[in-house]
Predicted model as a PDB file, atoms N, CA, C, CB and O in Angstrom, pLDDT in the B-factor column:
MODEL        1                                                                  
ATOM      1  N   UNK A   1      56.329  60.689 159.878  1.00 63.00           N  
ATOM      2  CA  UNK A   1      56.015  60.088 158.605  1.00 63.00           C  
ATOM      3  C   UNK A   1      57.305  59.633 157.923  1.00 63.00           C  
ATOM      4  CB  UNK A   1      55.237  61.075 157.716  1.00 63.00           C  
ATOM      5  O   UNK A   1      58.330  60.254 157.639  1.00 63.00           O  
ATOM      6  N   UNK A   2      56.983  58.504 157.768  1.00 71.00           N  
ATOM      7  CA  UNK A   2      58.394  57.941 156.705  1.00 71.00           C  
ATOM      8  C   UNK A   2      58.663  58.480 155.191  1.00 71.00           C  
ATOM      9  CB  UNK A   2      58.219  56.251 156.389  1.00 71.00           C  
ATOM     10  O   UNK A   2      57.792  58.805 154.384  1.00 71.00           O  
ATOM     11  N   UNK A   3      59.804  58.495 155.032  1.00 79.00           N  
ATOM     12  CA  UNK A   3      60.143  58.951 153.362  1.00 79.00           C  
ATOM     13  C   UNK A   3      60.979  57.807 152.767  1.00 79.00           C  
ATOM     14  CB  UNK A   3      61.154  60.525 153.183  1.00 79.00           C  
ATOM     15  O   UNK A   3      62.121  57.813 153.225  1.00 79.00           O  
ATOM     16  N   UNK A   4      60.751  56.868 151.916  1.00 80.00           N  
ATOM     17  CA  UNK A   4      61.384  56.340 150.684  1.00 80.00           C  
ATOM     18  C   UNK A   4      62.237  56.627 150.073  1.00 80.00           C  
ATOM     19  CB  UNK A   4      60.887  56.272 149.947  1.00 80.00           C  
ATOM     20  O   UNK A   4      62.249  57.715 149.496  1.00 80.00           O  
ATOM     21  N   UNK A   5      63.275  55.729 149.983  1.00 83.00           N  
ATOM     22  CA  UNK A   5      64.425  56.225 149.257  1.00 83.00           C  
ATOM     23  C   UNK A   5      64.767  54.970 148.146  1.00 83.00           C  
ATOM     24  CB  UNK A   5      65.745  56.586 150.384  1.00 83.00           C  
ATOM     25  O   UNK A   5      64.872  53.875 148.698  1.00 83.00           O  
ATOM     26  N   UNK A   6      64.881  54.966 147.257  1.00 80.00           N  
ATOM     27  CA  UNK A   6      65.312  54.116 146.153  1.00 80.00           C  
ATOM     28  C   UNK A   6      67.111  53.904 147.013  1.00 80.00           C  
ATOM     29  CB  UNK A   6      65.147  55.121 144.222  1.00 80.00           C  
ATOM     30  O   UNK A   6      67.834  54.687 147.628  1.00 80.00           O  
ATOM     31  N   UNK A   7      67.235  52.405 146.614  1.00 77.00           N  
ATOM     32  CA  UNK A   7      68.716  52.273 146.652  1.00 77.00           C  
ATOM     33  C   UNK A   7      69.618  53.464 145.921  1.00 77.00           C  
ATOM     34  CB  UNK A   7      69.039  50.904 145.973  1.00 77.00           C  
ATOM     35  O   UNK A   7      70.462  54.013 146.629  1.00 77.00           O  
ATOM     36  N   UNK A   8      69.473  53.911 144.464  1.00 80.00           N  
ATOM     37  CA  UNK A   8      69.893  55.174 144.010  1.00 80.00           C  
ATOM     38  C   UNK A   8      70.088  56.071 144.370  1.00 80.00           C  
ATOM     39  CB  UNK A   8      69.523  55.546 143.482  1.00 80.00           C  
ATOM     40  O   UNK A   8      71.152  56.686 144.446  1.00 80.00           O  
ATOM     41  N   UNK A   9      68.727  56.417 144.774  1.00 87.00           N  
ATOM     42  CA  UNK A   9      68.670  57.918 145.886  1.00 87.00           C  
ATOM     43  C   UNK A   9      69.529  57.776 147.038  1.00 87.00           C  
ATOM     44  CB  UNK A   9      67.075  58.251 146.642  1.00 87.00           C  
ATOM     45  O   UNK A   9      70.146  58.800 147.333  1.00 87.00           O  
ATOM     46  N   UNK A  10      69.727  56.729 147.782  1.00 84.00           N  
ATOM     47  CA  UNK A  10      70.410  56.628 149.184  1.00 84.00           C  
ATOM     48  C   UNK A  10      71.889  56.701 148.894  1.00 84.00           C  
ATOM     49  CB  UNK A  10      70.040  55.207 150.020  1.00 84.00           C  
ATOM     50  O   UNK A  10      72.561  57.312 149.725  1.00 84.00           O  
ATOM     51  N   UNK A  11      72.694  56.023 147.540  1.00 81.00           N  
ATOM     52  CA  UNK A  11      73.569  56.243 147.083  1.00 81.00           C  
ATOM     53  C   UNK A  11      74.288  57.729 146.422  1.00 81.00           C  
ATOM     54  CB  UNK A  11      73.366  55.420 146.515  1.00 81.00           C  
ATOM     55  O   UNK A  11      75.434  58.172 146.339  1.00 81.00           O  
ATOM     56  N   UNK A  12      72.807  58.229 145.987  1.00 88.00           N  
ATOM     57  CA  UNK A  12      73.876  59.892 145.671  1.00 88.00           C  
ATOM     58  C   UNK A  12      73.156  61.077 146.847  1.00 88.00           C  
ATOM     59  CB  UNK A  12      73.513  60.797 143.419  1.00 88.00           C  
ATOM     60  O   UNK A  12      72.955  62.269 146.610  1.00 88.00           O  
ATOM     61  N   UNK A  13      72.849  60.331 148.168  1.00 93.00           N  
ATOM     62  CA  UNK A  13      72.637  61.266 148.788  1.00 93.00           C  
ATOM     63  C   UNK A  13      73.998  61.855 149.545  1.00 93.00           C  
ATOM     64  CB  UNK A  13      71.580  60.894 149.546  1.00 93.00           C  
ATOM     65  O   UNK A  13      74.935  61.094 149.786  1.00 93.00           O  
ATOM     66  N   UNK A  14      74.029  62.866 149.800  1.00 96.00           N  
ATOM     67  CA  UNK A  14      75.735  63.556 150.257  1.00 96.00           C  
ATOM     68  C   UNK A  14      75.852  63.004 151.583  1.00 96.00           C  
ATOM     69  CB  UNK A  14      75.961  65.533 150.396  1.00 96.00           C  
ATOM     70  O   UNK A  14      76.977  62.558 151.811  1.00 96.00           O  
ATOM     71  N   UNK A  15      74.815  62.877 152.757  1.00 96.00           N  
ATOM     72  CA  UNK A  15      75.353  62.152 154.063  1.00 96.00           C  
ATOM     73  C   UNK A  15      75.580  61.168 153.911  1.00 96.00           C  
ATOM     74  CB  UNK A  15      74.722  62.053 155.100  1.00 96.00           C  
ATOM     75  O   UNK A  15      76.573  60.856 154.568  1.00 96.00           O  
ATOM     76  N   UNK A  16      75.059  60.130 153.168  1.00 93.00           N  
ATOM     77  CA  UNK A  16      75.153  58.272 152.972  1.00 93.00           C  
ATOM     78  C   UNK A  16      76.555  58.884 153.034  1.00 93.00           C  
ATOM     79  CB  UNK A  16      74.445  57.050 151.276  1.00 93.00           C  
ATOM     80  O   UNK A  16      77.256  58.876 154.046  1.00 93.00           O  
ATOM     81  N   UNK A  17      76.964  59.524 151.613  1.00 94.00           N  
ATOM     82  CA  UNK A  17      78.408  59.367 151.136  1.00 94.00           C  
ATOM     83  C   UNK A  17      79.193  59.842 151.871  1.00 94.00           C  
ATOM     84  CB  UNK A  17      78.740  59.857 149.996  1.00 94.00           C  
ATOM     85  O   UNK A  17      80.364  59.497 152.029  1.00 94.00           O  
ATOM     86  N   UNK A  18      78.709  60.549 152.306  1.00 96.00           N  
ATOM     87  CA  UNK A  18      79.991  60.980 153.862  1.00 96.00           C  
ATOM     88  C   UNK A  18      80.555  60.673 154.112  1.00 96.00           C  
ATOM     89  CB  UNK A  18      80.074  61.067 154.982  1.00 96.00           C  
ATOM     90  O   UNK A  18      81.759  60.700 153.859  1.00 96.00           O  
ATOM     91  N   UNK A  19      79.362  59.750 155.394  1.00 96.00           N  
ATOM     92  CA  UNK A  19      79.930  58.529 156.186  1.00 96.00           C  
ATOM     93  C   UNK A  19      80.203  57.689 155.169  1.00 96.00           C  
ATOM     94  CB  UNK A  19      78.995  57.828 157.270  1.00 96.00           C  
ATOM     95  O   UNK A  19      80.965  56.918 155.752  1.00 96.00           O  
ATOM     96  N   UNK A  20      80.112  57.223 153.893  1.00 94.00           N  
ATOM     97  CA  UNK A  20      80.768  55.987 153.490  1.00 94.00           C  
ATOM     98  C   UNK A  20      81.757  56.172 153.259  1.00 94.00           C  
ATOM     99  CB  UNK A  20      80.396  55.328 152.602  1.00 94.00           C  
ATOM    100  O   UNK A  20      82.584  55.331 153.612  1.00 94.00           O  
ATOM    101  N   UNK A  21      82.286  57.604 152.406  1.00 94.00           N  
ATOM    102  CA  UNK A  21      83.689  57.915 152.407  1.00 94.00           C  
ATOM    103  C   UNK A  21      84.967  57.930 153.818  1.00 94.00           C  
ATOM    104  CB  UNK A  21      83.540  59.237 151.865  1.00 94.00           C  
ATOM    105  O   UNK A  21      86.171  57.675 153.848  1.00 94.00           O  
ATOM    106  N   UNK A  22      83.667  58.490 155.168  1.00 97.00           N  
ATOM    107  CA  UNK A  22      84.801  58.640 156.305  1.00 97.00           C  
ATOM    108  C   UNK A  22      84.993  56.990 156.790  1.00 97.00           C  
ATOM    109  CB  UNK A  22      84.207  59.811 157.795  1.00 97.00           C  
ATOM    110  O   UNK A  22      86.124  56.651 157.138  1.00 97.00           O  
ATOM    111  N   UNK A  23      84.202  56.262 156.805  1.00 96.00           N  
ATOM    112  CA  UNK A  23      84.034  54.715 157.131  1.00 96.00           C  
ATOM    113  C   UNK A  23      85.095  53.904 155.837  1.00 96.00           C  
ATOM    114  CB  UNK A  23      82.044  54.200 156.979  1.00 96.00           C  
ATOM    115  O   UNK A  23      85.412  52.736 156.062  1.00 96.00           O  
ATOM    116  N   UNK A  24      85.548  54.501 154.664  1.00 96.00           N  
ATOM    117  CA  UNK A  24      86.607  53.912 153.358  1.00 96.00           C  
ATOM    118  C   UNK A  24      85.439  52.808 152.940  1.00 96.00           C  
ATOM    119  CB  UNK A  24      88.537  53.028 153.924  1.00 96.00           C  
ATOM    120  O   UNK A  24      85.872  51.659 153.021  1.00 96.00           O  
ATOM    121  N   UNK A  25      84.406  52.874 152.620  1.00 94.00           N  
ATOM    122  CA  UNK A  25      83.316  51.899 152.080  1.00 94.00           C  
ATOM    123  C   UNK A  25      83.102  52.572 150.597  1.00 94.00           C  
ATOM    124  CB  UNK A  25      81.758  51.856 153.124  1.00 94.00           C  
ATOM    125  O   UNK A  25      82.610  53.697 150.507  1.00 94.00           O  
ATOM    126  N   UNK A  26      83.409  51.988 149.697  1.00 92.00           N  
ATOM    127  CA  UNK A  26      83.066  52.394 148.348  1.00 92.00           C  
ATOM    128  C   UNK A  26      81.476  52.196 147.875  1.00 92.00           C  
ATOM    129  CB  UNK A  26      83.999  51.576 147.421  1.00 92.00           C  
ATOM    130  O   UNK A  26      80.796  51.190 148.078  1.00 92.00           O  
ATOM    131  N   UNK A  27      81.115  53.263 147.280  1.00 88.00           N  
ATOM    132  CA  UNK A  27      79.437  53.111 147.334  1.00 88.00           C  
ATOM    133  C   UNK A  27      79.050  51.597 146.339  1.00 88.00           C  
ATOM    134  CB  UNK A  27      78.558  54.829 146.457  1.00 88.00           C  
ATOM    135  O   UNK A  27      78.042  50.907 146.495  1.00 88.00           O  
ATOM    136  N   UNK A  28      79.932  51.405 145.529  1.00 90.00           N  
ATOM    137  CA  UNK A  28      79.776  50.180 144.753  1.00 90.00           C  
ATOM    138  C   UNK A  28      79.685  48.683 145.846  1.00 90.00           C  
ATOM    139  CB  UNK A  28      81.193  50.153 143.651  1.00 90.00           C  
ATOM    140  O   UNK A  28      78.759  47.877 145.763  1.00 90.00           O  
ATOM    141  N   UNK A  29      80.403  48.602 146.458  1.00 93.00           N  
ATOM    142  CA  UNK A  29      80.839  47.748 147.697  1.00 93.00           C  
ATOM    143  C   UNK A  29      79.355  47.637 148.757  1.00 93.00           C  
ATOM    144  CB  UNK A  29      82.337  48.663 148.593  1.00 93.00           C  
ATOM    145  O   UNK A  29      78.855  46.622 149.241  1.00 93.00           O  
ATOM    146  N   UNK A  30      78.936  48.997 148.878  1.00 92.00           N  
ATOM    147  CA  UNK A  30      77.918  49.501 149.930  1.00 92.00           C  
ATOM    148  C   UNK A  30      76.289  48.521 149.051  1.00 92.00           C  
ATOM    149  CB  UNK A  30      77.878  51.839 149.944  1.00 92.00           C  
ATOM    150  O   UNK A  30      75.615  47.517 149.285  1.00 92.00           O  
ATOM    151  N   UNK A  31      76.350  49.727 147.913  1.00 90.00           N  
ATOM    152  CA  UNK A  31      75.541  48.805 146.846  1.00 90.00           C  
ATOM    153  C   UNK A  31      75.035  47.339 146.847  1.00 90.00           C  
ATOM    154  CB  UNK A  31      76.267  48.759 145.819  1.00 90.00           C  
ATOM    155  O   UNK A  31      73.869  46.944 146.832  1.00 90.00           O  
ATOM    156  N   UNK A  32      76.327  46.540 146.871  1.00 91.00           N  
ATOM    157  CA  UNK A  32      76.012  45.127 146.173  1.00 91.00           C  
ATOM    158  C   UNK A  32      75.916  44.825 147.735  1.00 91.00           C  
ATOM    159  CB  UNK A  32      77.293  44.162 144.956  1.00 91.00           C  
ATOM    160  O   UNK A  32      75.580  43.651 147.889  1.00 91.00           O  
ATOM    161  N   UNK A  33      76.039  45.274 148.550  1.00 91.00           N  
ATOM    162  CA  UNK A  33      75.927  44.508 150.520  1.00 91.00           C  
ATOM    163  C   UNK A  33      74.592  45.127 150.541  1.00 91.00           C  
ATOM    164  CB  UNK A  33      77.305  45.270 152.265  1.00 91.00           C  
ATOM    165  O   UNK A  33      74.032  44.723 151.560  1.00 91.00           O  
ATOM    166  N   UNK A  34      74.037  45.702 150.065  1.00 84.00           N  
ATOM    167  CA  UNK A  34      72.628  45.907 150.500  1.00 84.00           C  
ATOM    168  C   UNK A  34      71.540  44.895 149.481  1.00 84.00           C  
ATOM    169  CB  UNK A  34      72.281  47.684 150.337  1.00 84.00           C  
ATOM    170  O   UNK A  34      70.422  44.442 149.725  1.00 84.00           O  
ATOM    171  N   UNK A  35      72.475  44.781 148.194  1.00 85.00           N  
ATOM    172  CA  UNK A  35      71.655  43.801 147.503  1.00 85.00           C  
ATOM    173  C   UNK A  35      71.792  42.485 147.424  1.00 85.00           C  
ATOM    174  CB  UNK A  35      71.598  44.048 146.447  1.00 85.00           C  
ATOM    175  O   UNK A  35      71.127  41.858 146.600  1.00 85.00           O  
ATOM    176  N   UNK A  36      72.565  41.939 148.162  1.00 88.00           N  
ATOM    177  CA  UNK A  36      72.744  40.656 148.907  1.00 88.00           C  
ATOM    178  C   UNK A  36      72.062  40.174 149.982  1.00 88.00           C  
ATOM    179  CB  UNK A  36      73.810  40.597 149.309  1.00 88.00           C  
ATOM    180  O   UNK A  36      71.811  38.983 150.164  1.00 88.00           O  
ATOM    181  N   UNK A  37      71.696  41.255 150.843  1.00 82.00           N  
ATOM    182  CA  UNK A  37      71.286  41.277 152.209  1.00 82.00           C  
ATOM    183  C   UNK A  37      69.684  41.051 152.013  1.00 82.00           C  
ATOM    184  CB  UNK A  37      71.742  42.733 153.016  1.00 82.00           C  
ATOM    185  O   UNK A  37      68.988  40.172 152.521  1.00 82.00           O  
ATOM    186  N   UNK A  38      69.367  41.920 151.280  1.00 77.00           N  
ATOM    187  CA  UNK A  38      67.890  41.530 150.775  1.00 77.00           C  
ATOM    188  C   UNK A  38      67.434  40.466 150.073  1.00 77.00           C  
ATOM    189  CB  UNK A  38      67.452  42.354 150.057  1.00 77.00           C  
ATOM    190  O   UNK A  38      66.307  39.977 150.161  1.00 77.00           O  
ATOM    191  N   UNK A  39      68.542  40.026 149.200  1.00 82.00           N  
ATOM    192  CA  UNK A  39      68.558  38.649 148.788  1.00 82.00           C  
ATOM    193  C   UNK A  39      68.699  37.211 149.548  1.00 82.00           C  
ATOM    194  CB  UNK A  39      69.447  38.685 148.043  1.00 82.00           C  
ATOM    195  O   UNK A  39      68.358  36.108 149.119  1.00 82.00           O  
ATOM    196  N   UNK A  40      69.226  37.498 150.646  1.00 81.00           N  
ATOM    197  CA  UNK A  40      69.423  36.989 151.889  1.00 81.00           C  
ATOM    198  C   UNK A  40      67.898  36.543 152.238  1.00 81.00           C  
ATOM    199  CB  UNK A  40      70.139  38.086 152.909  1.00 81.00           C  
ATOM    200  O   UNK A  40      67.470  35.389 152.277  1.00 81.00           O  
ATOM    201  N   UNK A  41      67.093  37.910 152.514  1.00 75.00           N  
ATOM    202  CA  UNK A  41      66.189  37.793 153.397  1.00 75.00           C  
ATOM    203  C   UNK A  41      64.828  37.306 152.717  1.00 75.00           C  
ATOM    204  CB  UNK A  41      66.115  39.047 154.103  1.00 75.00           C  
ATOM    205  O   UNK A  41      63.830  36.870 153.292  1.00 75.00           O  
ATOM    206  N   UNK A  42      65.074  37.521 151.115  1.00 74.00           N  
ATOM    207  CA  UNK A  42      63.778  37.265 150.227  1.00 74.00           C  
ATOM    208  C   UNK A  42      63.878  35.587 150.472  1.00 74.00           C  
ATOM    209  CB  UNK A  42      63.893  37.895 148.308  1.00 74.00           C  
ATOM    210  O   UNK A  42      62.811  34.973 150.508  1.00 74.00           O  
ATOM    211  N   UNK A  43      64.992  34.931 150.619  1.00 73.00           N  
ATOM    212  CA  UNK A  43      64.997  33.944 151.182  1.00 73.00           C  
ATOM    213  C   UNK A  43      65.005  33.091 152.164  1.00 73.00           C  
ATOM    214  CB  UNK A  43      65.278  33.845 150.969  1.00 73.00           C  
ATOM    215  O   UNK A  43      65.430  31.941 152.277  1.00 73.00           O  
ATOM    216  N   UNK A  44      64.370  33.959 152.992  1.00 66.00           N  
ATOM    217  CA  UNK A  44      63.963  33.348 154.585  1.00 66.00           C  
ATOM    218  C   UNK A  44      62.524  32.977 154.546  1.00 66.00           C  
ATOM    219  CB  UNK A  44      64.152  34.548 155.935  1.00 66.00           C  
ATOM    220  O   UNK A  44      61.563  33.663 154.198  1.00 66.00           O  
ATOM    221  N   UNK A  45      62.568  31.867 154.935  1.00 65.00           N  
ATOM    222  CA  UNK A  45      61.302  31.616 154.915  1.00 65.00           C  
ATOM    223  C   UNK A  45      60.194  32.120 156.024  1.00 65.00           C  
ATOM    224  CB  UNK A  45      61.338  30.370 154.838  1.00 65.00           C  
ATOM    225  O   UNK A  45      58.992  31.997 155.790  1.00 65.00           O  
ATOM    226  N   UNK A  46      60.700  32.713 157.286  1.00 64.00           N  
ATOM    227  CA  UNK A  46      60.188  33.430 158.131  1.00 64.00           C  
ATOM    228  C   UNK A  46      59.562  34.450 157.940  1.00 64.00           C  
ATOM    229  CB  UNK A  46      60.818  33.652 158.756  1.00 64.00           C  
ATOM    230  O   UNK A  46      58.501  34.738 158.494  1.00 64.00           O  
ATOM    231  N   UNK A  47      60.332  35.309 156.887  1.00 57.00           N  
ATOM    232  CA  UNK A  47      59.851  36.266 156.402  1.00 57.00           C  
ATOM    233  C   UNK A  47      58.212  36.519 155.369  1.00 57.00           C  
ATOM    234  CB  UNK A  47      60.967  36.498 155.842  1.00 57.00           C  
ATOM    235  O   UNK A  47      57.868  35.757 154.466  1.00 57.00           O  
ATOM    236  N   UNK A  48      57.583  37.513 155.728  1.00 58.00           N  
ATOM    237  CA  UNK A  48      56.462  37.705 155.090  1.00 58.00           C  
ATOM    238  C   UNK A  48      57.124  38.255 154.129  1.00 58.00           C  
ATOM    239  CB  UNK A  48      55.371  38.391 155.680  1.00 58.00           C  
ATOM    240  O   UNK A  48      58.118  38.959 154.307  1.00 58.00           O  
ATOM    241  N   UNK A  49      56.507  37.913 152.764  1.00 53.00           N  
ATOM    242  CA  UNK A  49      57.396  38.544 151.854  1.00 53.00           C  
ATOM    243  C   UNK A  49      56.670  40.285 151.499  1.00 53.00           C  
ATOM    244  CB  UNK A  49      57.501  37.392 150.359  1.00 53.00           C  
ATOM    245  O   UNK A  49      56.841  40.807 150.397  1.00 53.00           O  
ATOM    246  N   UNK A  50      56.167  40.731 152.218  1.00 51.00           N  
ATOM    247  CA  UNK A  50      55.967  42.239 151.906  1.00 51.00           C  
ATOM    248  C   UNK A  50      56.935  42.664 152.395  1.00 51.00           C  
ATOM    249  CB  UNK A  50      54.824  42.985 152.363  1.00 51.00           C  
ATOM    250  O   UNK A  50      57.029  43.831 152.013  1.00 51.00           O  
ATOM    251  N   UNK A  51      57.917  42.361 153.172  1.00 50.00           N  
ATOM    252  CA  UNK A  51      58.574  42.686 153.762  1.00 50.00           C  
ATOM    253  C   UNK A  51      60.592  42.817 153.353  1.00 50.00           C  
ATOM    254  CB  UNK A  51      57.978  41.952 154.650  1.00 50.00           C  
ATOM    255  O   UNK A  51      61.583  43.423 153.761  1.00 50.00           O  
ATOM    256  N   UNK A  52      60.308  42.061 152.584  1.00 45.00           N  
ATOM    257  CA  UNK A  52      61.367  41.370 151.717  1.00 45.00           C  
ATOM    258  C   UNK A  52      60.659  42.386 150.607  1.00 45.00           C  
ATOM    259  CB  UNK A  52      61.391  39.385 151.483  1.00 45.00           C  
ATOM    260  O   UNK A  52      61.564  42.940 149.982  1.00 45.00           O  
ATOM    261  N   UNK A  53      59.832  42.660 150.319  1.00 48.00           N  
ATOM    262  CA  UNK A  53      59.680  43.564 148.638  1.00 48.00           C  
ATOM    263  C   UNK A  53      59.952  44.782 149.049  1.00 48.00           C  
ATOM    264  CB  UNK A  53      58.038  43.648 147.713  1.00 48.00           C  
ATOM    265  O   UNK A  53      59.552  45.545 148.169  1.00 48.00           O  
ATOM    266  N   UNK A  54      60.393  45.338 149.870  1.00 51.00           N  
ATOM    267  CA  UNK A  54      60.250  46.610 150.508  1.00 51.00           C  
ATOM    268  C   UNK A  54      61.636  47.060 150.616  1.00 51.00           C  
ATOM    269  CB  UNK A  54      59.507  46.565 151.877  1.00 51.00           C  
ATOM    270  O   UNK A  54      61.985  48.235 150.733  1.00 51.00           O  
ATOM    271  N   UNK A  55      62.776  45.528 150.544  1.00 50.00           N  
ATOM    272  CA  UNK A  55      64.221  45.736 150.882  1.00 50.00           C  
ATOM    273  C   UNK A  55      64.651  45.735 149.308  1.00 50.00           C  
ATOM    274  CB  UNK A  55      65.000  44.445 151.977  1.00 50.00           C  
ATOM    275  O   UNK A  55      65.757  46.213 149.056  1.00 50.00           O  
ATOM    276  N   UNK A  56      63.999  45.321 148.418  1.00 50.00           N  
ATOM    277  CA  UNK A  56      64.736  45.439 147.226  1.00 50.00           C  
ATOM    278  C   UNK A  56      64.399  46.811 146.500  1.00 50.00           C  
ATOM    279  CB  UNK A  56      64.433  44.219 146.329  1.00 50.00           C  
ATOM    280  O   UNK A  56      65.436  46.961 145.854  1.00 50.00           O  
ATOM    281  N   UNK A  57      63.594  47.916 146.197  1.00 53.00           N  
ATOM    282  CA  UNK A  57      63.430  48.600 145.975  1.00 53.00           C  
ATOM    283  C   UNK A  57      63.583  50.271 146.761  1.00 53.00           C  
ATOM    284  CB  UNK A  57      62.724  48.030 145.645  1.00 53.00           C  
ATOM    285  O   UNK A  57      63.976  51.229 146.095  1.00 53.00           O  
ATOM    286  N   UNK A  58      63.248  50.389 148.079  1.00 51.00           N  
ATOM    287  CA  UNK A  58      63.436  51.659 148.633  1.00 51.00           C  
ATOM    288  C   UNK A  58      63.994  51.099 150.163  1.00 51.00           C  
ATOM    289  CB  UNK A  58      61.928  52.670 148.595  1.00 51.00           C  
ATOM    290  O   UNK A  58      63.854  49.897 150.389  1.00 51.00           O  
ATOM    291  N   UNK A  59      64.447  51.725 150.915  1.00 49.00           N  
ATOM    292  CA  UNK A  59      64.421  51.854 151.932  1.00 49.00           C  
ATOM    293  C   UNK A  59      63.805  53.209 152.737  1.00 49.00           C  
ATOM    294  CB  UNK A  59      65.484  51.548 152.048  1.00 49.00           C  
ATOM    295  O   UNK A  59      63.968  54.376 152.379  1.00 49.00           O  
ATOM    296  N   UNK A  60      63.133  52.790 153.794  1.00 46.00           N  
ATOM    297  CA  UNK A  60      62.677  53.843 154.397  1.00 46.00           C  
ATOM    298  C   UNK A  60      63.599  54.375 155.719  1.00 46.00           C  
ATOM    299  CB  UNK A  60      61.295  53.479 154.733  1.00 46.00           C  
ATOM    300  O   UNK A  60      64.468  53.890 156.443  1.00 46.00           O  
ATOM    301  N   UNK A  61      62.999  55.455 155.612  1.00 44.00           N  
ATOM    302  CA  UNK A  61      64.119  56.553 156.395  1.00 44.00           C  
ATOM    303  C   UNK A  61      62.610  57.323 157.148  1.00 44.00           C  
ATOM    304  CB  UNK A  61      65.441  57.939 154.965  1.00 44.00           C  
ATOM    305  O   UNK A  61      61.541  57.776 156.741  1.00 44.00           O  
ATOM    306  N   UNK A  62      63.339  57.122 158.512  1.00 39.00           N  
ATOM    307  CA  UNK A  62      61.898  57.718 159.621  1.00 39.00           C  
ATOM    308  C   UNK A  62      62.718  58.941 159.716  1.00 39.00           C  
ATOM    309  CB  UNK A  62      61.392  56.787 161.510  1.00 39.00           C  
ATOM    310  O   UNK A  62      62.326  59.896 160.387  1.00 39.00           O  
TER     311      UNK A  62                                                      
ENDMDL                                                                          
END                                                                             
């Protein structure tokens, strides 16, 4: 079963930050590349957009 994570939540979770700290990725940096990327994709026209609403709000974690 999948669990939901708000961009927030994925940001003050302690493993994200881990690895973002051992990788030198600042969570601000991490942040705005995930909200680009989805912005990216809300603009594909390939895309079904349920799919694209799903990248701006949570990500899921299997």
């Amino acid at each position: 079963m999948a669990t939901d994570m708000t961009l927030s939540e994925v940001l003050r979770d302690p493993l994200i930050r881990q690895v973002l700290r051992a990788d030198g990725i600042a969570p601000d940096v991490f942040s705005a590349a995930l909200k680009q990327a989805a912005a990216g994709l809300r603009r594909s026209p390939g895309l079904p957009r349920a799919s694209t609403e799903a990248l701006t709000g949570s990500i899921s974690i299997e």
